[in-house]
Every structure is written in structure tokens, then in C-alpha cells.
N, CA, C and O of each residue as an XYZ file, in Angstrom:
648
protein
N      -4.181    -17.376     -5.386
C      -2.909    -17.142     -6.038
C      -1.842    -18.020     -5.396
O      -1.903    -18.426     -4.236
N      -0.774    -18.297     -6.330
C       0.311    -19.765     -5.583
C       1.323    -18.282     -5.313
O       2.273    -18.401     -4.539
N       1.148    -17.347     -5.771
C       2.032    -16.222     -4.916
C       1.933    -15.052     -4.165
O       1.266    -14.072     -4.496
N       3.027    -15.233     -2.505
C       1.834    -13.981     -2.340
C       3.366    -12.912     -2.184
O       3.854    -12.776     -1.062
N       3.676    -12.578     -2.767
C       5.350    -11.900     -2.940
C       5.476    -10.975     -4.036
O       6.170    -11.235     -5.019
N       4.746     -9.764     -3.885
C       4.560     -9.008     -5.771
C       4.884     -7.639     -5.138
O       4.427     -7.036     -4.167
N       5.958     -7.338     -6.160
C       6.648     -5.795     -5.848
C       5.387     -5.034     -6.555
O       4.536     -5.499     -7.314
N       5.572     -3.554     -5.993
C       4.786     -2.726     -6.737
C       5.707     -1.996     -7.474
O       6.870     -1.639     -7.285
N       4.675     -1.829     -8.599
C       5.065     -1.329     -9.768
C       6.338      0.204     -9.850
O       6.082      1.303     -9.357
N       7.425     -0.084    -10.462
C       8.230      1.084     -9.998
C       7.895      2.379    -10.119
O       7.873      3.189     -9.192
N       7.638      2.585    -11.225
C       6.748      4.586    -11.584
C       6.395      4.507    -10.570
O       7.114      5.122     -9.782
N       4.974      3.656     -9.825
C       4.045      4.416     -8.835
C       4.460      4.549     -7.598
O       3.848      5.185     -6.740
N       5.838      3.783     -7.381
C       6.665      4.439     -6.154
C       7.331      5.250     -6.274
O       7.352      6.024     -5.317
N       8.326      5.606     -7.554
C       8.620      7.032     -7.786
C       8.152      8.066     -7.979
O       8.695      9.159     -7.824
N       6.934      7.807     -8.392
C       6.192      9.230     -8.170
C       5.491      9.684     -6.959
O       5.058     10.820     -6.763
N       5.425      8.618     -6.127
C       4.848      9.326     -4.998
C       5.811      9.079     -4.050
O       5.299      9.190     -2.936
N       7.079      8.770     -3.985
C       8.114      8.920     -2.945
C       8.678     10.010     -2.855
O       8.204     11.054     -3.303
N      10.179      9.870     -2.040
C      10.040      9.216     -1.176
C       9.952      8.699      0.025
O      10.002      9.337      1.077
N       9.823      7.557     -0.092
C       9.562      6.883      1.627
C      10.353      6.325      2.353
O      11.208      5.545      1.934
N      10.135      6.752      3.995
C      11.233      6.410      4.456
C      11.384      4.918      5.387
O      12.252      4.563      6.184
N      10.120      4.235      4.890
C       9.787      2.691      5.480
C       8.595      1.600      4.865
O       7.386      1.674      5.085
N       9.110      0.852      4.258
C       8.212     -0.216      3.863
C       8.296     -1.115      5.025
O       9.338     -1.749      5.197
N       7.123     -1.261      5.994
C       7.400     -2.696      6.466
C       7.048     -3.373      6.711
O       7.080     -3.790      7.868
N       6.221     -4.164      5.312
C       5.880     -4.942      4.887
C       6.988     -5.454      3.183
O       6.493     -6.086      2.250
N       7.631     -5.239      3.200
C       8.109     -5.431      2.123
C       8.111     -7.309      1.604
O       8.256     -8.263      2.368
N       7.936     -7.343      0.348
C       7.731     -8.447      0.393
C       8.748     -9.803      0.463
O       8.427    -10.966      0.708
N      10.458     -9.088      0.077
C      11.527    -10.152      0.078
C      12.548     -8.977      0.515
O      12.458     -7.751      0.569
N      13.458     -9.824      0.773
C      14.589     -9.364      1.229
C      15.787     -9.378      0.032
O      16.909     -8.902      0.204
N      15.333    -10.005     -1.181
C      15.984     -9.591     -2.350
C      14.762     -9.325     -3.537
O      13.853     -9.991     -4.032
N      15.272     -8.042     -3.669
C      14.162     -6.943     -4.550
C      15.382     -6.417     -5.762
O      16.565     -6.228     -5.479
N      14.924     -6.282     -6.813
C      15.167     -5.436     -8.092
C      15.381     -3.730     -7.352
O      16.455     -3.188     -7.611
N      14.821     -3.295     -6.861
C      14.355     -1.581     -6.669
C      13.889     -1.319     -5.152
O      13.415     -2.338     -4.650
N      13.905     -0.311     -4.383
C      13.601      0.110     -2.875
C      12.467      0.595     -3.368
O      12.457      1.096     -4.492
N      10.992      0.495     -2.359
C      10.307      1.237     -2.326
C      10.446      2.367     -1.201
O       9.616      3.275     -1.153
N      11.799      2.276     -0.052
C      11.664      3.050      0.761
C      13.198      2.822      1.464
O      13.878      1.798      1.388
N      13.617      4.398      2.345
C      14.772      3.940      2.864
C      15.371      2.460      3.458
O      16.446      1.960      3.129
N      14.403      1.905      4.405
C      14.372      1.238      4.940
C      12.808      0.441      4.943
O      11.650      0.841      4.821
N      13.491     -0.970      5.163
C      12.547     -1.955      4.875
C      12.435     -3.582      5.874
O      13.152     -4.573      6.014
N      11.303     -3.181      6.319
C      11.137     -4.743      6.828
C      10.508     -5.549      6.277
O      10.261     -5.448      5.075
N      10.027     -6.704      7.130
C       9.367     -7.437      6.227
C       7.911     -8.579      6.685
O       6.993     -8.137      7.377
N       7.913     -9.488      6.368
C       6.607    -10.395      6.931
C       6.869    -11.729      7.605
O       7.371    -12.497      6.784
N       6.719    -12.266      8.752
C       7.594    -12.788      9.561
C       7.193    -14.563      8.360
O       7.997    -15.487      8.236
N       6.083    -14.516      7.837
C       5.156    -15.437      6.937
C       6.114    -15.747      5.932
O       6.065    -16.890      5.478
N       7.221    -14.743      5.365
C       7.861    -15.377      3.954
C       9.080    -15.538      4.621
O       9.591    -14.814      3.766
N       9.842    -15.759      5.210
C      11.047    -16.065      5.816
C      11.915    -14.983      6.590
O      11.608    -13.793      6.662
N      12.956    -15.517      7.116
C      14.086    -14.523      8.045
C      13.965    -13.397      7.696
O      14.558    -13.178      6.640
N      13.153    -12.067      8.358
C      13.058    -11.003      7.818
C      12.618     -9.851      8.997
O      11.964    -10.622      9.698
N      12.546     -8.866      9.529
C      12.296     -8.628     10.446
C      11.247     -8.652     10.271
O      10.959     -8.939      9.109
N      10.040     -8.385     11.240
C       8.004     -8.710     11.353
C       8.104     -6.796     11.279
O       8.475     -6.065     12.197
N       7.758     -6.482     10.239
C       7.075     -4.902     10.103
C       5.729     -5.020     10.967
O       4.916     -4.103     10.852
N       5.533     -5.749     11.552
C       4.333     -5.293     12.692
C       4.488     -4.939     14.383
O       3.815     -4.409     15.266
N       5.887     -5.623     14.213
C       6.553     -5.829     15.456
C       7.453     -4.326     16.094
O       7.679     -3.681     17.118
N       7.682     -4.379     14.847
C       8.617     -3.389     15.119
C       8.407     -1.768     14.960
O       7.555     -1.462     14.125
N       9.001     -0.784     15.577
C       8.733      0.759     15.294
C       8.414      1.040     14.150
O       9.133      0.418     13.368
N       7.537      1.805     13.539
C       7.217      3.041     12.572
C       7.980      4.181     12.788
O       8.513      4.508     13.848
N       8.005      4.759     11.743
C       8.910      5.765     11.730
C       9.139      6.576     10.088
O       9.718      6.058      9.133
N       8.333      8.337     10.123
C       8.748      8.655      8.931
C       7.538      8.049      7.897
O       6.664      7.241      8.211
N       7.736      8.631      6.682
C       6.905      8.281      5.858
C       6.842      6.771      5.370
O       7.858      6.127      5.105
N       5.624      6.295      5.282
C       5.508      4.774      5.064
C       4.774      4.434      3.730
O       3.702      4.889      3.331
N       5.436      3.709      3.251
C       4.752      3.377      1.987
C       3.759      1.638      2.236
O       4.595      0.952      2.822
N       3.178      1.239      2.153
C       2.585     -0.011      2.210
C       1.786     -0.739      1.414
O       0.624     -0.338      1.351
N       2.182     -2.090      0.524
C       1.439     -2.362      0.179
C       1.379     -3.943      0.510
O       1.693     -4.784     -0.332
N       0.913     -4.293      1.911
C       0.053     -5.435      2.113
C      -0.022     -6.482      1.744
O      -0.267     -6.533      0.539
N       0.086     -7.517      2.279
C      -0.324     -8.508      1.556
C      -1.403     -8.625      1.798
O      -1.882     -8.489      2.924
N      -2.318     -9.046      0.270
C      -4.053     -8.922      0.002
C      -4.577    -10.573      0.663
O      -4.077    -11.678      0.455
N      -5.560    -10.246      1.362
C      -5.913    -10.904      2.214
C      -6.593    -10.498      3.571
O      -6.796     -9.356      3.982
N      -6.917    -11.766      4.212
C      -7.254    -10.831      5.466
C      -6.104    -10.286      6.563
O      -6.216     -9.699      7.639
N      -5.003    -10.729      5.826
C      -3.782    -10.443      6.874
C      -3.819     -8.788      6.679
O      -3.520     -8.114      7.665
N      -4.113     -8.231      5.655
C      -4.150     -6.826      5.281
C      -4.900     -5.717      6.048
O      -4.653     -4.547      5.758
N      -5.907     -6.045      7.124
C      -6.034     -5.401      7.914
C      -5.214     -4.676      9.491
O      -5.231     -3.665     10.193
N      -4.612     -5.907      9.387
C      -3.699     -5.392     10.555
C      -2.584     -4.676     10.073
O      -2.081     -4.050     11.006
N      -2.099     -4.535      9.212
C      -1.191     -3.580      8.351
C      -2.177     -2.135      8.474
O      -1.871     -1.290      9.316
N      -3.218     -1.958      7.688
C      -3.857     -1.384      7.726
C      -3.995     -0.604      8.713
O      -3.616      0.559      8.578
N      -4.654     -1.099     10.129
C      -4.598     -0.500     11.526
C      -3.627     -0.219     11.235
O      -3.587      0.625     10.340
N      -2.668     -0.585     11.630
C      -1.096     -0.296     12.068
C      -1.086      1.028     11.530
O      -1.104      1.928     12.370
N      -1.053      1.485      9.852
C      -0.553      2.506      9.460
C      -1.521      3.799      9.960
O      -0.976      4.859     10.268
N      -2.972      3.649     10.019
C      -4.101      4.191     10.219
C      -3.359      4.832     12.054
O      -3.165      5.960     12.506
N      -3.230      3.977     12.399
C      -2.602      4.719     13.641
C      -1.443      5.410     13.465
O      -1.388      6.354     14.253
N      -0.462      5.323     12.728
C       0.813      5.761     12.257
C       0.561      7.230     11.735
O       1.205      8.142     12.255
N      -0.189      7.454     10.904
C      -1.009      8.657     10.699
C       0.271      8.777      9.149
O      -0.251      9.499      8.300
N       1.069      8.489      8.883
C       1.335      8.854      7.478
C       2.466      8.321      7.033
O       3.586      8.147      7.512
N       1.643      7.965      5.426
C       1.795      7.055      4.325
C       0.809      6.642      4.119
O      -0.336      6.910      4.481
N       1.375      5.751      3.330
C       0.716      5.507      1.840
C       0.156      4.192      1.834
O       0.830      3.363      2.446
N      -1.363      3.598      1.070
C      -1.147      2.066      1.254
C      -1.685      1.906     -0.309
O      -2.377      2.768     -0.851
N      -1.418      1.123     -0.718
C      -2.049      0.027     -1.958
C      -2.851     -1.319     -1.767
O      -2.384     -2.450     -1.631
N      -3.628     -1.085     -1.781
C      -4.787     -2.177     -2.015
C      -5.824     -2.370     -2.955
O      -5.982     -1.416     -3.716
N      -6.394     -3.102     -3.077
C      -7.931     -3.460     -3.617
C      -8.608     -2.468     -3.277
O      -8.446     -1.773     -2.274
N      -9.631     -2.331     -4.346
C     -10.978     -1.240     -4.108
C     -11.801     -2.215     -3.946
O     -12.537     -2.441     -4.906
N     -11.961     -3.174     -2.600
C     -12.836     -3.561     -2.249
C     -13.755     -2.897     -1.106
O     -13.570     -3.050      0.102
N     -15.058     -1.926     -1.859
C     -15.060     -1.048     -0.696
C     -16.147     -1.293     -0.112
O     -16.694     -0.492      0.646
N     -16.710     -2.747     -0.476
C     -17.716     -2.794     -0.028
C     -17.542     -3.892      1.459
O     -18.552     -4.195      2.093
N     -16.145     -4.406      1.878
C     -16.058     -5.068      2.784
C     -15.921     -4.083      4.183
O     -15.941     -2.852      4.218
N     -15.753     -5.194      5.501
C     -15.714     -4.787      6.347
C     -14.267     -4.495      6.660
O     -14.193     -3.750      7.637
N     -12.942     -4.872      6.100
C     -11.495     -4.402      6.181
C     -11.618     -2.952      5.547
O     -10.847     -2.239      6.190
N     -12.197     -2.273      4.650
C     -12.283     -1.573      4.086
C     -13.167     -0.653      4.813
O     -12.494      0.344      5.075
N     -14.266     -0.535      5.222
C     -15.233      0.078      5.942
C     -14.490      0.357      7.420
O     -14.657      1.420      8.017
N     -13.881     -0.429      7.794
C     -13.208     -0.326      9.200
C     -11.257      0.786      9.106
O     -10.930      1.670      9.898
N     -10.611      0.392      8.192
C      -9.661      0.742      8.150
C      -8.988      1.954      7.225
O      -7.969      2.638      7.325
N     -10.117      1.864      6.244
C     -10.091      2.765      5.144
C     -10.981      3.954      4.738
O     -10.688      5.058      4.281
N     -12.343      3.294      5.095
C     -13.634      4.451      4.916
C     -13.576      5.707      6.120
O     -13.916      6.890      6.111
N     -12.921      4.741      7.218
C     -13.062      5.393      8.587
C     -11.723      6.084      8.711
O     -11.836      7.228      9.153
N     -10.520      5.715      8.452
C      -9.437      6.331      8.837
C      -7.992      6.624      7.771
O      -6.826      6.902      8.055
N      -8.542      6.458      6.743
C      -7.661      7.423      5.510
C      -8.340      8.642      5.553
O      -9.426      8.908      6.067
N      -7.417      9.468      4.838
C      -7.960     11.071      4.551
C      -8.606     11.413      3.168
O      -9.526     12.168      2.854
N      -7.759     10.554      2.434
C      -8.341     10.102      0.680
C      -7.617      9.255      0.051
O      -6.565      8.682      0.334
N      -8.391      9.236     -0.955
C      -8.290      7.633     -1.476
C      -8.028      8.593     -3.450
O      -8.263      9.686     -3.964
N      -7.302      6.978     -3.920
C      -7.116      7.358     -5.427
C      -7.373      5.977     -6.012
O      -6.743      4.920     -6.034
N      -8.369      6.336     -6.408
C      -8.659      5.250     -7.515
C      -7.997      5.076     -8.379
O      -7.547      6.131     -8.827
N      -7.519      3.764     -9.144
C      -6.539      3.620     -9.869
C      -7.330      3.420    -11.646
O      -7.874      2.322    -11.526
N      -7.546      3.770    -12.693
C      -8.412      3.112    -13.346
C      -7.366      1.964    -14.042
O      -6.136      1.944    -14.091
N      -8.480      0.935    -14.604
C      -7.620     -0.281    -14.791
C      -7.268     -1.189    -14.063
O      -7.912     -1.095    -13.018
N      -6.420     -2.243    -14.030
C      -5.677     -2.965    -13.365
C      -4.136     -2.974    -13.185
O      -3.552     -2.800    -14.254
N      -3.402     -3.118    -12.208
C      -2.186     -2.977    -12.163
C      -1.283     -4.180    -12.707
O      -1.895     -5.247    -12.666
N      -0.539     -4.234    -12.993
C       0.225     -5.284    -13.192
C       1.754     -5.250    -12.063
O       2.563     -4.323    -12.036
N       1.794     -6.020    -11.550
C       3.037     -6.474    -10.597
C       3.627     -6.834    -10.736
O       3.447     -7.526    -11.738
N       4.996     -6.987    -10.168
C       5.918     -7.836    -10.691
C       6.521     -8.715     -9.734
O       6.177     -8.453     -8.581
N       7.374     -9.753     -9.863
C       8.030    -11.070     -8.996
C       9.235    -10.410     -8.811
O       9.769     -9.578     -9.545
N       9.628    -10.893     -7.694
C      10.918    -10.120     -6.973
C      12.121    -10.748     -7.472
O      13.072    -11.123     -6.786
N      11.963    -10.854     -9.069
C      13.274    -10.652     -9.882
C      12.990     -9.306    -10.795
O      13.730     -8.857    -11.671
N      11.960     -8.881    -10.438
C      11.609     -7.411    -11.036
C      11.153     -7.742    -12.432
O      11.030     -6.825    -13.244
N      10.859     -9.154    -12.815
C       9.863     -9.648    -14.322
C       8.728     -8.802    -13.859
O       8.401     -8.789    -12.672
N       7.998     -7.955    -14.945
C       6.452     -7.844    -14.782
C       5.462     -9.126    -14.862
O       5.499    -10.009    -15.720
N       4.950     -9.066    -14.234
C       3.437    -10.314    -14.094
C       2.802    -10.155    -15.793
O       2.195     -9.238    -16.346
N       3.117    -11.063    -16.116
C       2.163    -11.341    -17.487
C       0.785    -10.681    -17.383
O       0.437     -9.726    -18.077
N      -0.332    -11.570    -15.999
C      -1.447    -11.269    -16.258
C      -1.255     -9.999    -15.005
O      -0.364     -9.905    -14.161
N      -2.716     -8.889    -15.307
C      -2.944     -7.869    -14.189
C      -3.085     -8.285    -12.855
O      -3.011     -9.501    -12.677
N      -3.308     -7.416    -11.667
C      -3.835     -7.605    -10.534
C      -4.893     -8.408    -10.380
O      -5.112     -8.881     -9.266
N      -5.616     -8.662    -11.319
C      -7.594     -9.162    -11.130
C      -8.135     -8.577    -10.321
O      -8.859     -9.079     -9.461
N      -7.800     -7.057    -10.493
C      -9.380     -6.820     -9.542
C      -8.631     -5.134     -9.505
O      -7.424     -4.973     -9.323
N      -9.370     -4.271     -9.662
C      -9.008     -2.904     -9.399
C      -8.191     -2.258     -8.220
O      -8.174     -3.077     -7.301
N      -7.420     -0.968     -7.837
C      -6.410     -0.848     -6.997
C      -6.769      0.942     -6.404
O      -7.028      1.902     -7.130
N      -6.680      0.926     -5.042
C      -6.701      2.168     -4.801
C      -5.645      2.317     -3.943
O      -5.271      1.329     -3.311
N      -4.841      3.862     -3.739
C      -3.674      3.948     -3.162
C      -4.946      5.038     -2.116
O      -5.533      6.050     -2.500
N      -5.032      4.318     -0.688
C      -5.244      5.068      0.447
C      -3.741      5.803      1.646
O      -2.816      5.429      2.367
N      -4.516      7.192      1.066
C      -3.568      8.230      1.604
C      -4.040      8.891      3.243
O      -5.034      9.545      3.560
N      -2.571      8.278      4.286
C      -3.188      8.805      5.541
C      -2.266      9.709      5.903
O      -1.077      9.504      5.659
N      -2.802     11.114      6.696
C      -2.008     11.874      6.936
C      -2.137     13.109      5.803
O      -2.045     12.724      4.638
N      -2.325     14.437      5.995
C      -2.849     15.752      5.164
C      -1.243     15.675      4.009
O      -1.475     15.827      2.810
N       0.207     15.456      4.414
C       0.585     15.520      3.206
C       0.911     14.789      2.364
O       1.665     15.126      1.451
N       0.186     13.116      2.553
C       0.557     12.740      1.502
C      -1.080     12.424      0.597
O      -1.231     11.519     -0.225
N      -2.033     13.305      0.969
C      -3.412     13.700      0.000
C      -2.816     13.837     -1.032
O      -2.758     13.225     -2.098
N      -1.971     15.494     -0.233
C      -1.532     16.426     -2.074
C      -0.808     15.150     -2.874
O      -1.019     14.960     -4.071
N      -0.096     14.456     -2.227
C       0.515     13.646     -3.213
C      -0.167     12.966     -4.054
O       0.361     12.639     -5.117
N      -1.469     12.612     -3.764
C      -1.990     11.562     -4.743
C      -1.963     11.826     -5.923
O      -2.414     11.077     -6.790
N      -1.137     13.539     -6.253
C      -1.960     13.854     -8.014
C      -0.771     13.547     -8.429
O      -0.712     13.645     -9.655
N       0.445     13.139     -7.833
C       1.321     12.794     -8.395
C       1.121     11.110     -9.226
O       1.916     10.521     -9.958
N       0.139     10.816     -8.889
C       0.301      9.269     -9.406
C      -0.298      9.129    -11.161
O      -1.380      9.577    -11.541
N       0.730      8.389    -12.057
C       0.694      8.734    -13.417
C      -0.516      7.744    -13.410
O      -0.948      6.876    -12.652
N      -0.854      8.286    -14.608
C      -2.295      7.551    -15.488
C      -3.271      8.448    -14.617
O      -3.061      9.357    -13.814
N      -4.529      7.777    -15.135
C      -5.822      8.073    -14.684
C      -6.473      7.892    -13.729
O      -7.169      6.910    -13.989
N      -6.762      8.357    -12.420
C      -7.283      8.166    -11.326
C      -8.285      8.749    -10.809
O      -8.844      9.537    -11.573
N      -8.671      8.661     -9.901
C      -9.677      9.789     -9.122
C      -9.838      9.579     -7.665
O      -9.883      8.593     -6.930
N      -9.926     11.139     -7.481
C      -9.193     11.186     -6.257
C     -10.436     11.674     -5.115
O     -11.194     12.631     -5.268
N     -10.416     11.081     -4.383
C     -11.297     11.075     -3.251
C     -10.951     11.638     -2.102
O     -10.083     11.014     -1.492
N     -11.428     12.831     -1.487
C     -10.523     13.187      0.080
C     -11.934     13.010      0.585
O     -12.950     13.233     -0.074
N     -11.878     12.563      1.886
C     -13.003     11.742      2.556
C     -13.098     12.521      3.764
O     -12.066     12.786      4.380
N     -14.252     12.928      4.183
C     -14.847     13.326      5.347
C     -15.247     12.917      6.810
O     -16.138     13.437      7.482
N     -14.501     11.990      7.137
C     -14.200     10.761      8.197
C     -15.805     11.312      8.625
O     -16.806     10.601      8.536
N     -15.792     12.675      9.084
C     -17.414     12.724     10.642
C     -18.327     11.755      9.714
O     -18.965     10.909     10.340
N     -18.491     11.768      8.141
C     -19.586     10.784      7.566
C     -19.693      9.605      8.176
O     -20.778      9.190      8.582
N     -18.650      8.990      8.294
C     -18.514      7.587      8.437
C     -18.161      6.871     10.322
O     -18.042      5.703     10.692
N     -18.085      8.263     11.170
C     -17.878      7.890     12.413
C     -16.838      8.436     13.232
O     -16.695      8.045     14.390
């Protein structure tokens, strides 16, 4: 992709907010908040490094897709709660390590998402590739039934997996 800068979709942050830290956010000029407060990726310009800096409060996250997406991942997995958006790639080792092992449950998204550019245009074409919102931390599980459309919802048994 020639972009790696895509807001998430507004419903699916209003319905499961809200949050009190994105920080990963993807620009520092956005259409809409996904969260009180927001940092950002030291990779797209002057912004504070959401890796660098404190957690705090409910976190919403959605990553940039890649392998940079694991260390976000850790990060929140230790944070113990919020929210992440990613790929249902569940057959990798970012996924097996950060997600199988240390979310509480997972929501499958059916379909593809569509995103939008941080003038808040929707993306013509979808995500390419399916989306699950991994939920860490017991209250934001219950939240997952808040998420509109069709999903399915997975609460995961970590002793399975280690």
C-alpha cells in the first residue's frame, strides 16, 4: 500500500467507546477523535512516539498493519485494557504470540472494512483482507457486542495456548 495513515471507521469507535488514549493515532490532523487523548508514530512526522510514552486508561488501537504491529500489540497486551483492530491473520506468529496468547477475546468482523484518509474521505476500495477487534482486559469483552454488523465473538481461554 503507498498509504500507511487510515482512520478507523467512525460507528466502530462510537460504539465501542469511549477511550481515553489512542497512541498510535495515525495524524495529527483527523476529521473525528478516536479517544481523549492521542499520540502518535514517531514514522509519520512531529508527533509524540505512543510507544515511548505512558499508557493510561482505556486504549483504543489500531496499528499500523505490518510487522511494526507487534510491538503495539505487546505494548497494549501488557497494558491489560483496550481495544485493538487488526487483521485476522491468525495463522501468523504476531498473532499466535500477541493475540492467541494474550487477548481475552476476539470479534470477528464479517466482511471487509473500509477506511478512510485523514480528510475523513472513505477509501473507495475495502481493507483487503478481513478484520478482528482483539479485546484485552474483562471489561472491554462485554463490549465487543456493542460492535454494529455481524461478528463473532470469541472469549479465549489463554491456559489453551500457554
Amino acid at each position: 500500500m503507498k498509504n500507511d495513515e487510515w482512520l478507523t471507521p467512525p460507528a466502530l469507535v462510537e460504539a465501542l467507546g469511549p477511550f481515553d488514549l489512542d497512541p498510535c493515532s495515525p495524524s495529527n490532523r483527523r476529521p473525528w477523535d478516536t479517544a481523549s487523548v492521542h499520540y502518535g508514530r514517531p514514522s509519520i512526522g512531529p508527533v509524540a512516539d505512543g510507544l515511548a510514552l505512558p499508557w493510561f486508561g482505556r486504549v483504543w488501537l489500531n496499528p499500523p498493519y505490518g510487522r511494526e504491529a507487534a510491538n503495539w500489540l505487546d505494548r497494549l497486551a501488557d497494558h491489560g485494557n483496550g481495544m485493538a483492530l487488526i487483521f485476522a491473520r491468525t495463522e501468523t506468529d504476531m498473532f499466535f504470540e500477541h493475540v492467541w496468547k494474550k487477548a481475552d477475546a476476539l470479534a470477528f468482523l464479517r466482511g471487509r472494512l473500509h477506511f478512510h484518509y485523514v480528510d475523513g474521505k472513505r477509501a473507495a476500495a475495502n481493507s483487503g483482507a478481513p478484520s478482528v477487534i482483539a479485546a484485552y482486559g474483562v471489561g472491554n469483552v462485554e463490549r465487543l457486542q456493542d460492535i454494529p454488523g455481524d461478528k463473532q465473538i470469541v472469549v479465549l481461554d489463554r491456559g489453551i495456548f500457554g
